[in-house]
LORO-508543 format. One record per residue (C-alpha): residue number from 1; residue in three letters; x, y, z. Coordinates in Angstrom, 2 decimals, always signed. Layout:
N
   num   residuo        xx        yy        zz
   NUM       ALA         X         Y         Z
...
% end
This chain:
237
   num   residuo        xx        yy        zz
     1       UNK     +9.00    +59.03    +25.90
     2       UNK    +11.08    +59.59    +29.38
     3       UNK    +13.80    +60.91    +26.89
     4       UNK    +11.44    +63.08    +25.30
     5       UNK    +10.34    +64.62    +28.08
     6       UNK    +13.79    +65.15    +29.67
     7       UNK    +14.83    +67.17    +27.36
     8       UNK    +11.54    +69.46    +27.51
     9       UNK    +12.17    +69.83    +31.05
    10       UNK    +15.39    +71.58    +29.71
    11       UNK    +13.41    +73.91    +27.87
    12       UNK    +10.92    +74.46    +30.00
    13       UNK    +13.16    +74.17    +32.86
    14       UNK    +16.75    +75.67    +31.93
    15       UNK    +19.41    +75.11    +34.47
    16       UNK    +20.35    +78.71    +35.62
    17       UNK    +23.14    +80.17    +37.86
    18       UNK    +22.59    +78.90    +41.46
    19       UNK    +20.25    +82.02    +43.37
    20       UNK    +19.17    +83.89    +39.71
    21       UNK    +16.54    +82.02    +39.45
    22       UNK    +13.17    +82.86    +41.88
    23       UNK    +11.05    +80.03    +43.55
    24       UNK     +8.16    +81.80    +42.22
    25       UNK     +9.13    +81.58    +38.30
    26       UNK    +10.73    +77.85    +39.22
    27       UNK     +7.48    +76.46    +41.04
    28       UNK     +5.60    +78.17    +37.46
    29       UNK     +7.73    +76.05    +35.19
    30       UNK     +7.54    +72.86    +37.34
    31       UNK     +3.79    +73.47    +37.02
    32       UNK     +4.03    +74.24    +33.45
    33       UNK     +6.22    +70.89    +32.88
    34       UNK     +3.41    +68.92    +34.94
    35       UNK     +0.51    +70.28    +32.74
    36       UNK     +1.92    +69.48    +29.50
    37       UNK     +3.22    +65.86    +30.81
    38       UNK     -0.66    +65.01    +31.94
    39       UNK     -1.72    +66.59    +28.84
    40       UNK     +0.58    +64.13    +26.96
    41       UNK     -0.23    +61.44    +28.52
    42       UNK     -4.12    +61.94    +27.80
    43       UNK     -3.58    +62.41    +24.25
    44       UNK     -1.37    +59.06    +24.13
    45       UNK     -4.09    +56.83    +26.19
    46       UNK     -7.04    +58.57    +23.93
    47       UNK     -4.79    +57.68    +20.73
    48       UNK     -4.73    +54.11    +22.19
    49       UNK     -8.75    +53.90    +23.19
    50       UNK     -9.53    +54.69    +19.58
    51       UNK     -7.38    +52.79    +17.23
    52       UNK     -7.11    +53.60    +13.72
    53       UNK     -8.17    +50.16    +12.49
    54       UNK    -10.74    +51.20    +10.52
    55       UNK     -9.52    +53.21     +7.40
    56       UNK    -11.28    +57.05     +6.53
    57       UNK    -14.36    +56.09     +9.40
    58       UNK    -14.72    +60.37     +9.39
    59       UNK    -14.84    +60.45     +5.83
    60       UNK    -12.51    +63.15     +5.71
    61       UNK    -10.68    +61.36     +2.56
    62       UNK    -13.81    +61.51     +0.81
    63       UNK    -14.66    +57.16     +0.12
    64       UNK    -11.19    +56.47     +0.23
    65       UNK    -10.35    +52.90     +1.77
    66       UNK    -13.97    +51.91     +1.39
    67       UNK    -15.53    +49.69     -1.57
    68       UNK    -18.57    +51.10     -3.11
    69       UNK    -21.26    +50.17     -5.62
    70       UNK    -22.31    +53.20     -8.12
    71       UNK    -25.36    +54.84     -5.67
    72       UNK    -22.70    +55.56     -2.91
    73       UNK    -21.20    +59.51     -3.09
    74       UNK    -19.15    +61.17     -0.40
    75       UNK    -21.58    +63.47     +1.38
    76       UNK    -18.29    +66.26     +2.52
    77       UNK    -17.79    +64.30     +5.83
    78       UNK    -19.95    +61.27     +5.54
    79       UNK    -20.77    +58.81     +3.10
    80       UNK    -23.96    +58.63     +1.44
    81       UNK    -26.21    +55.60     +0.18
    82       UNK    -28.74    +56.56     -2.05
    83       UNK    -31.52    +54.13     -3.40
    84       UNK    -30.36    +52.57     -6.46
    85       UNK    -32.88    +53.02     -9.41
    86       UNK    -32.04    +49.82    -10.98
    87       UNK    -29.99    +47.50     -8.61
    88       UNK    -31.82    +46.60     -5.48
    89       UNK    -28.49    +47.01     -3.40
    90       UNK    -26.18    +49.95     -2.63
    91       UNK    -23.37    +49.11     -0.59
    92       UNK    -20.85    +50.76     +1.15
    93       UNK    -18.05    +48.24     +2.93
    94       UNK    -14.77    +48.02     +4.94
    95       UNK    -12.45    +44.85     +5.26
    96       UNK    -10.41    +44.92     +8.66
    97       UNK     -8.81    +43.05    +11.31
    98       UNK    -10.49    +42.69    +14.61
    99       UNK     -7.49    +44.33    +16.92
   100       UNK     -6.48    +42.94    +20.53
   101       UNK     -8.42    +44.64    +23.20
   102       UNK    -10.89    +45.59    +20.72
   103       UNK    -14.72    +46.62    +23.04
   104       UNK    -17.20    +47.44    +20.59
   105       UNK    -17.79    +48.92    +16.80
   106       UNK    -19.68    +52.31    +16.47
   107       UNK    -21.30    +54.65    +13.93
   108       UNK    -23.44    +57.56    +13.05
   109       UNK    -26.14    +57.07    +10.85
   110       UNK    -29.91    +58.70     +9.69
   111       UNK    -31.95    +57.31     +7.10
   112       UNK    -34.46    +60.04     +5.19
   113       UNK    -36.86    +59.11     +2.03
   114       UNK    -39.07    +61.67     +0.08
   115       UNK    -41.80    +60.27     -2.13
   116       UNK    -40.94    +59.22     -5.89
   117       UNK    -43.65    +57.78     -8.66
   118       UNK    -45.99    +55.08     -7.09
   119       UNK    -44.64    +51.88     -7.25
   120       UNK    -45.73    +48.72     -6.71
   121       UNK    -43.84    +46.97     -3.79
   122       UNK    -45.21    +46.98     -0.67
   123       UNK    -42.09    +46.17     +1.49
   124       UNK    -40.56    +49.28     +2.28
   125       UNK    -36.95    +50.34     +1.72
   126       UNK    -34.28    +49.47     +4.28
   127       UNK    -31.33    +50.04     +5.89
   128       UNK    -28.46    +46.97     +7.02
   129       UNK    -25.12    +46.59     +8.97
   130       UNK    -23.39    +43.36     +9.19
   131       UNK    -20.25    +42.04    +10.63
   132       UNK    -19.30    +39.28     +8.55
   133       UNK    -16.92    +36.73     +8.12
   134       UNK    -14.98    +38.10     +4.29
   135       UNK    -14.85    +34.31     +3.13
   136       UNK    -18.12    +32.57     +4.19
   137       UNK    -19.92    +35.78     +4.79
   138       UNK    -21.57    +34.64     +8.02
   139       UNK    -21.95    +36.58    +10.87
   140       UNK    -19.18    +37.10    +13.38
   141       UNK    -21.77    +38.16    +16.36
   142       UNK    -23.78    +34.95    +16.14
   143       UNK    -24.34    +32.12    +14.76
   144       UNK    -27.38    +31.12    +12.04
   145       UNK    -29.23    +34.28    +10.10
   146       UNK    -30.44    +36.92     +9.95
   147       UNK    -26.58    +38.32     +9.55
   148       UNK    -27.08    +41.92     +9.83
   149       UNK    -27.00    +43.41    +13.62
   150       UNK    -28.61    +45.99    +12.94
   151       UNK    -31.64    +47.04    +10.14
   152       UNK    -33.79    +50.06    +10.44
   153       UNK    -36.90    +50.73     +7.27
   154       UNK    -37.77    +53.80     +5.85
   155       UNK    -40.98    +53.59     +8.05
   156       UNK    -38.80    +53.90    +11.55
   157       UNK    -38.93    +50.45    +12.58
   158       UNK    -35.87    +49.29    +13.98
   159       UNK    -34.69    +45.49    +14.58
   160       UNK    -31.11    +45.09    +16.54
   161       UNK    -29.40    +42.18    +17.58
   162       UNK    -30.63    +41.67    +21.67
   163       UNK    -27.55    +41.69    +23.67
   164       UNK    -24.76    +42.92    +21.60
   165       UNK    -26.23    +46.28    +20.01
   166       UNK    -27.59    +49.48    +21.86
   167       UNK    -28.53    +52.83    +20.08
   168       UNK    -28.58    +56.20    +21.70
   169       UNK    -29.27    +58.79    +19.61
   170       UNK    -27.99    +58.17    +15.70
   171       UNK    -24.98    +56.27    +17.20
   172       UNK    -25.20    +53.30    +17.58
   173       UNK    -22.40    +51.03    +19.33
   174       UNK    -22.05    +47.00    +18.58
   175       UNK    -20.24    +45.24    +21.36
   176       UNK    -16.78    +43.14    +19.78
   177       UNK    -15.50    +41.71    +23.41
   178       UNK    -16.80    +38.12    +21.98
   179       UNK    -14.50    +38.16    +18.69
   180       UNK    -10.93    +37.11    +19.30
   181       UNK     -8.08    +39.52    +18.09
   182       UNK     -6.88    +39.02    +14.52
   183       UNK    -10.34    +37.85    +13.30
   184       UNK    -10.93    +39.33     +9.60
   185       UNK    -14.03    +41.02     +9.11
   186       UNK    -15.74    +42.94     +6.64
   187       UNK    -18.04    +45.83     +8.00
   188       UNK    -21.22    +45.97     +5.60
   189       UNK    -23.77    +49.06     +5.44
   190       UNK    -26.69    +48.03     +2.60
   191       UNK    -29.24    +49.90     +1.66
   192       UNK    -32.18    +47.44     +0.07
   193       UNK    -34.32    +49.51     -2.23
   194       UNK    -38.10    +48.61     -3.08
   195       UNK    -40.37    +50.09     -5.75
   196       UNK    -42.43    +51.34     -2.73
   197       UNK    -42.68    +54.59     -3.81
   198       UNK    -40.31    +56.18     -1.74
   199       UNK    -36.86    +57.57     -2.54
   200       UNK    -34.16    +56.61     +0.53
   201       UNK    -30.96    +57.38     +1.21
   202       UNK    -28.95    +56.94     +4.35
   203       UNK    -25.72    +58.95     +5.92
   204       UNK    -23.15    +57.10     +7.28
   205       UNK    -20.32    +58.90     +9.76
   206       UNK    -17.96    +58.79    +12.71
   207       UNK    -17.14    +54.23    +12.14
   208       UNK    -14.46    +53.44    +14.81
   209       UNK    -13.96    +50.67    +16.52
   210       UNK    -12.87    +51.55    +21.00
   211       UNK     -9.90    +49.85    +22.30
   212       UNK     -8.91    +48.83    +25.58
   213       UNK     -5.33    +49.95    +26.21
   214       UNK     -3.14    +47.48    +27.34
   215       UNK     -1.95    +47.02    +30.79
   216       UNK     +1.56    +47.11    +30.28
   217       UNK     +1.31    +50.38    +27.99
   218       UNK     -0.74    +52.50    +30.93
   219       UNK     +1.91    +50.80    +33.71
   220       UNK     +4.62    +52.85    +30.95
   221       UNK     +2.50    +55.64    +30.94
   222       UNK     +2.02    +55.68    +34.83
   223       UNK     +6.08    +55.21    +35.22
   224       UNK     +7.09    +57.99    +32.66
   225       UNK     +5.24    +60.08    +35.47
   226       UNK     +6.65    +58.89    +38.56
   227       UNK     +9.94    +59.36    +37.16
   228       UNK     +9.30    +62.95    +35.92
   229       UNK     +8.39    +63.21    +39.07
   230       UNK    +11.07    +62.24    +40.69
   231       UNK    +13.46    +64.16    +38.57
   232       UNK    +11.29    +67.56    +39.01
   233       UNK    +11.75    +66.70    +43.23
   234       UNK    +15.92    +66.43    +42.62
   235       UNK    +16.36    +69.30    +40.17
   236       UNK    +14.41    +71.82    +42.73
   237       UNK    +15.25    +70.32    +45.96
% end
């Protein structure tokens, strides 16, 4: 990256004829140089702080690099789980490795139902997401069931795992700190339908899983600066 920005400097910078260039203009590109360097290095830590370890979590490829049962359609952005009129689950789910660093697991989500025929069930429809182990399907935030963290029914009532989930909003976040990196997993979103008489469906957007960058990558970050530094203080001495 030093050699990257070297060479900007050039362009930004020019070397010039010694006295035809004005401290005014050269203290404006030094300034100009500095900008875009911080800029830079923003963009790279923010890249870092949100990995990419979760495939399509905008949605923007439609439901590509999920797996989906039938009642699952790309909503233009999200995903969306709609109440199955036969099966009793609609999934939508995401194999993945846990990466080093990783903090917590997050996602959008709202859950809406309009009324359909009477049934006959009285348990109302509802919402799940698990974190699960892809081979014994147990639970990677605790041990014993239930295995979902988080489940929300079409009535409002919300049950979360104590300790390890928090909801603000319609995000809500799922801390990972406990899992060790290079765990597989397999992210789970479920919508149970009931003959309750009530049609549900539930959006699902913005799944990412936060990063801690690594020391040694912000010490490079910090030392691409000093040195740009350094080499703005000995070009305009």
């Amino acid at each position: 990256m030093a050699w990257h920005l070297r060479v900007l400097s050039e362009r930004v910078c020019p070397k010039s004829r010694k006295g035809s260039e004005s401290a005014p203009l050269r203290r404006q590109q030094v300034k100009t140089l500095k900008t875009f360097s911080v800029a830079l290095v923003v963009s790279l830590a923010a890249n870092q702080a949100w990995g990419v370890t979760i495939v399509n979590g905008a949605f923007s490829a439609g439901l590509s690099g999920w797996t989906i049962t039938d009642s699952v359609a790309d909503g233009g952005g999200f995903a969306r789980l709609s109440e199955d009129p036969v099966l009793i689950l609609t999934s939508l789910e995401q194999q993945f490795v846990i990466p080093d660093g990783a903090v917590s697991l997050s996602f959008d989500y709202v859950i809406s139902s309009r009324e359909s025929p009477a049934g006959q069930q009285t348990l109302p429809d509802a919402f799940q997401a698990s974190l699960l182990n892809p081979l014994t399907f147990e639970s990677l935030l605790h041990m014993g069931p239930p295995h979902d963290f988080l489940q929300q029914d079409r009535g409002g009532l919300v049950t979360i795992l104590y300790g390890k989930v928090s909801i603000s909003g319609n995000t809500v976040t799922t801390d990972l700190s406990s899992i060790p990196g290079g765990t597989n997993a397999l992210l789970a979103f479920d919508l149970l339908g009931s003959d309750d008489g009530f049609a549900t469906h539930v959006d699902i957007d913005n799944v990412g899983v936060r990063i801690i960058p690594e020391p040694l990558t912000l010490t490079g970050f910090s030392l691409t600066l000093l040195g740009l530094g350094a080499y703005l203080r000995r070009r305009f001495r």
